[in-house]
MARZAVO-759761 format. One record per residue (C-alpha): y, z, x; chain. Coordinates in steps of 0.2 Angstrom, whole numbers, always signed. Each point is the difference from the previous one (the first is absolute). Layout:
+-------+-------+-------+----+
|    py |    pz |    px | ch |
+-------+-------+-------+----+
|     Y |     Z |     X |  A |
...
+-------+-------+-------+----+
***
This chain:
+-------+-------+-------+----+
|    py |    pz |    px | ch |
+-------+-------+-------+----+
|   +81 |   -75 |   +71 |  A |
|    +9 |   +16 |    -7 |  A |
|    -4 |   +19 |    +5 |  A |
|    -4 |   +13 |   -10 |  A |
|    -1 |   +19 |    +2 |  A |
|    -8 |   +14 |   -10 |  A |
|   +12 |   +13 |   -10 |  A |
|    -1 |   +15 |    +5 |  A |
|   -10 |    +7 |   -16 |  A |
|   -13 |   -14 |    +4 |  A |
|   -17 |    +6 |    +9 |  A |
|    +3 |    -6 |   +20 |  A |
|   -15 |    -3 |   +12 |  A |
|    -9 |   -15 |    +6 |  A |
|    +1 |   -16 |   -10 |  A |
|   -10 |   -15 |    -6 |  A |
|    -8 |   -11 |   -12 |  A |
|   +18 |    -4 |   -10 |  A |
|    +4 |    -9 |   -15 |  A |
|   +12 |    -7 |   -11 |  A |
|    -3 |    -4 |   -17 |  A |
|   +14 |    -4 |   -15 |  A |
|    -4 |    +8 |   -16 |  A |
|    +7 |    +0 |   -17 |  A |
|    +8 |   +16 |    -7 |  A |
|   -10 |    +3 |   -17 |  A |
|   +12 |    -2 |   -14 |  A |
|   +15 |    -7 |   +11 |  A |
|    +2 |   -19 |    +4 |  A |
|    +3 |    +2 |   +18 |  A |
|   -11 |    +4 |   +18 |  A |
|    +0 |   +11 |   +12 |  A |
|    -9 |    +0 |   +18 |  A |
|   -13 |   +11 |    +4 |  A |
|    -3 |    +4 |   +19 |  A |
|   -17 |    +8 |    +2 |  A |
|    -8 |    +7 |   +17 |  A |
|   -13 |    +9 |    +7 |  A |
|    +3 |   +14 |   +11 |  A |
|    -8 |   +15 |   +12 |  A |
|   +10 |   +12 |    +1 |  A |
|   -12 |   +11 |   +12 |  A |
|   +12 |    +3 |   +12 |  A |
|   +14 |   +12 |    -8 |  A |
|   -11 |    +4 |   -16 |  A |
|    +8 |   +15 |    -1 |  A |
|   +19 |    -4 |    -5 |  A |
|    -8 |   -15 |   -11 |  A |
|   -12 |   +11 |    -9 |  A |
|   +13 |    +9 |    -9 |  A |
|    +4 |   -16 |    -7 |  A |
|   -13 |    -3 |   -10 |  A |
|    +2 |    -1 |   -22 |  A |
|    -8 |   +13 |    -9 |  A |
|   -16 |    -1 |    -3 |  A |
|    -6 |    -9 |   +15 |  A |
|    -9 |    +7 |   +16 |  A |
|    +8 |    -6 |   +15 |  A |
|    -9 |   -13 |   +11 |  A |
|    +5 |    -9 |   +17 |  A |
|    -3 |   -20 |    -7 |  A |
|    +7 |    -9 |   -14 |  A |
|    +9 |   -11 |   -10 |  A |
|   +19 |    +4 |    -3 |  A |
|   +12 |   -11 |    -9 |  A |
|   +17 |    -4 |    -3 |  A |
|   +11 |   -10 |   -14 |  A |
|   +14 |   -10 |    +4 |  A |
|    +7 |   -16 |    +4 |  A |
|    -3 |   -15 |   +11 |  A |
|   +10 |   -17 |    +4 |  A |
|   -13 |    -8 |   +10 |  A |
|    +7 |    +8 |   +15 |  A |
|    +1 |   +21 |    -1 |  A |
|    -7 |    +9 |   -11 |  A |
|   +11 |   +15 |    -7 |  A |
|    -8 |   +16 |    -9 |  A |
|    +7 |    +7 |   -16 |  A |
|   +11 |   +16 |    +4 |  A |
|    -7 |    +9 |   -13 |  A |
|   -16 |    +7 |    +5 |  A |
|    +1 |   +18 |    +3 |  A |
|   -20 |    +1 |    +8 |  A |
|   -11 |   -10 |    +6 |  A |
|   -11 |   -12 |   -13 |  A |
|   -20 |    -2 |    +1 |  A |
|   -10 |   -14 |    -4 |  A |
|   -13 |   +11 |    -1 |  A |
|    -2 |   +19 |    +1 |  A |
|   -20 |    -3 |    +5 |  A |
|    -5 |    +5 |   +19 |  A |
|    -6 |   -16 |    +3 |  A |
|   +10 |   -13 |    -5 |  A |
|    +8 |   -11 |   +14 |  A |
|    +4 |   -18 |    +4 |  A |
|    +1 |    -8 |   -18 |  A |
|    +2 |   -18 |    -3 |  A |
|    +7 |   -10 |   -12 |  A |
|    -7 |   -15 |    -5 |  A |
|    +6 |   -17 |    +1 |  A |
|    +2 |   -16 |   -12 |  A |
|    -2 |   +13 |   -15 |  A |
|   +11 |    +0 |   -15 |  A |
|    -2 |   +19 |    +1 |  A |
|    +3 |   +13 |   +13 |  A |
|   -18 |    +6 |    +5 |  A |
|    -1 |   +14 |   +14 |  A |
|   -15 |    +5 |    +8 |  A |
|    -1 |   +11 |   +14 |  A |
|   -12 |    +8 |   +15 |  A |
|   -10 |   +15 |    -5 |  A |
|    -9 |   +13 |   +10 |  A |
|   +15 |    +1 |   +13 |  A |
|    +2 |   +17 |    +1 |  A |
|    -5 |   +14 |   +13 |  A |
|   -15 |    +7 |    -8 |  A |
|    -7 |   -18 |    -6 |  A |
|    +1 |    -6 |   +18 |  A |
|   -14 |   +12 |    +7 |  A |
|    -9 |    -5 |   -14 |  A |
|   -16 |    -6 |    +7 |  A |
|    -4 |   -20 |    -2 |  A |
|   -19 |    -3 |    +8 |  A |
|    -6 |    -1 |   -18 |  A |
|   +13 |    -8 |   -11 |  A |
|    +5 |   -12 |   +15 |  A |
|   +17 |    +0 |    -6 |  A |
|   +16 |   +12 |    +1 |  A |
|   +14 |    -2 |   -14 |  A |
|    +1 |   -12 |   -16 |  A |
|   +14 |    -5 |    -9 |  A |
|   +10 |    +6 |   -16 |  A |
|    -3 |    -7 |   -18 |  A |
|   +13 |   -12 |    -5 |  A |
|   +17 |    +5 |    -4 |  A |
|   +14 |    -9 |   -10 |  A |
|   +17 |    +6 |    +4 |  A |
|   +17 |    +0 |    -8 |  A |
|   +17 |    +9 |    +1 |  A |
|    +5 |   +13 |   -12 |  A |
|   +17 |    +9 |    +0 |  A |
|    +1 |   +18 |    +6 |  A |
|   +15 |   +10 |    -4 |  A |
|   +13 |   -10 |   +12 |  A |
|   -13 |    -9 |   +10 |  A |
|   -16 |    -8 |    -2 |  A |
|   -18 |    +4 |    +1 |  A |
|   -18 |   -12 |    +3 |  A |
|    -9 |    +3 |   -16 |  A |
|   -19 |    -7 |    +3 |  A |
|   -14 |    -5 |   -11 |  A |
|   -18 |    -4 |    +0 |  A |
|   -11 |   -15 |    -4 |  A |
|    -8 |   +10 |   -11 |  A |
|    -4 |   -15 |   -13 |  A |
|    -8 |    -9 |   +15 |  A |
|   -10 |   +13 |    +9 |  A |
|    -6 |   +10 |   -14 |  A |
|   -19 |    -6 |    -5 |  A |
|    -2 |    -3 |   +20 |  A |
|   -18 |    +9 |    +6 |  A |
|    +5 |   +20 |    +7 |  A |
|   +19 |    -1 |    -4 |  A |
|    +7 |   +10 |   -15 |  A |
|   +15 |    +2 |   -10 |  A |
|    +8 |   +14 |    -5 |  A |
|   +14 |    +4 |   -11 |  A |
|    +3 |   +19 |    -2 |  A |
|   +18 |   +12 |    +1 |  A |
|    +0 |    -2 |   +17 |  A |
|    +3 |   -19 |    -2 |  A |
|   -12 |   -14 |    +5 |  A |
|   -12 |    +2 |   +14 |  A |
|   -13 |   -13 |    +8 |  A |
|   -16 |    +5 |    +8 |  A |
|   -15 |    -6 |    +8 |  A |
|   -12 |    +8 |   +13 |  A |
|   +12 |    -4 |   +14 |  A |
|   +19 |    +1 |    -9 |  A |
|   +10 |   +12 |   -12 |  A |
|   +19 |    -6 |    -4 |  A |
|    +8 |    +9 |   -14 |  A |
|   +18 |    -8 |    -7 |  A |
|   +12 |   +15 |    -7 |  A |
|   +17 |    -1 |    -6 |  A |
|    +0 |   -15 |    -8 |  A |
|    -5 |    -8 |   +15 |  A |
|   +12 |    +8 |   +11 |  A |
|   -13 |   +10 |   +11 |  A |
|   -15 |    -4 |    +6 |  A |
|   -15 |    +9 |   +11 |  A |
|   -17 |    -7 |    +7 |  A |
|   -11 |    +7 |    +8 |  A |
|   -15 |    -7 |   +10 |  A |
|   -15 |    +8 |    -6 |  A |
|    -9 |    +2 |   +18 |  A |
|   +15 |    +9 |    +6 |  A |
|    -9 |   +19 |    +3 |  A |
|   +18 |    +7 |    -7 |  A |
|    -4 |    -8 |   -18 |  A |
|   -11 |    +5 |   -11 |  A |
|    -7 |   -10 |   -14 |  A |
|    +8 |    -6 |   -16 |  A |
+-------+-------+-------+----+
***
């Protein structure tokens, strides 16, 4: 029923594929509303290039997302962002869903999205794109805002046929033949890649 606008400082382009989700704030007794969405930002990429963090090569889709506050109604973003805040600084991540009837927040998202991975040829595989490995996410306070801090199954997945589990100075990182997501920062940024994408080379 309410309407909401980007900031200024958010990434603007085409949208879809929102949503909501209310997470805890690790070591505060209170919640916060996390508004995620998926974007292409294709069509002035040049202005919102510049905007990407540090550390992360500039793509035309993905998932953005904003903290703040919701009534059931409007949804208003914390004024204290000063850039905009990646789900995932992979090329391919997109769309992600959060499952429902959980007692913990679980993402998952569309893989193989990008521009390269889309001319990838399918005759053989029969199939184009596959999804993320699960993800459990929280809330962690960042200076005078807040910042989605995520996490592996790892406990759960580990053991599975082709998938490995590595914990080195980078962080953590998942792999199989198809996959590569590392977690850095203490959670707080994340890359996958999708291993057929011809931009990627091999863990």
């Amino acid at each position: 029923t309410g309407e909401f606008y980007l900031p200024e400082y958010a990434f603007h382009g085409m949208i879809e594929c929102p949503c909501m989700v209310f997470l805890e704030v690790e070591g505060q007794v209170c919640k916060k509303a996390v508004l995620m969405i998926s974007m292409d930002i294709s069509e002035d990429a040049s202005r919102e290039f510049r905007k990407f963090p540090d550390g992360c090569k500039p793509h035309t889709r993905l998932m953005q997302y904003l903290v703040g506050d919701f009534d059931g109604e409007v949804f208003i973003g914390d004024k204290t962002a000063d850039g905009p805040q990646l789900v995932d600084c992979g090329m391919d991540f997109y769309a992600g869903t959060v499952f429902a009837n959980c007692k913990e927040t679980i993402l998952m998202a569309w893989l193989g999205n990008s521009e390269a991975s889309m001319k990838i040829p399918t005759e053989e595989e029969g199939f184009r794109g596959i999804l993320s490995f699960p993800r459990k996410l929280s809330l962690v306070k960042s200076g005078d805002g807040f910042c989605l801090k995520q996490s592996f199954f790892a406990d759960r997945i580990e053991g599975t046929d082709g998938v490995r589990y590595i914990v080195d100075q980078d962080g953590e990182r998942l792999t199989d033949h198809c996959v590569s997501e590392r977690i850095t920062q203490n959670g707080t940024r994340v890359y996958t890649d999708y291993l057929v994408n011809e931009e990627t080379e091999l863990p």
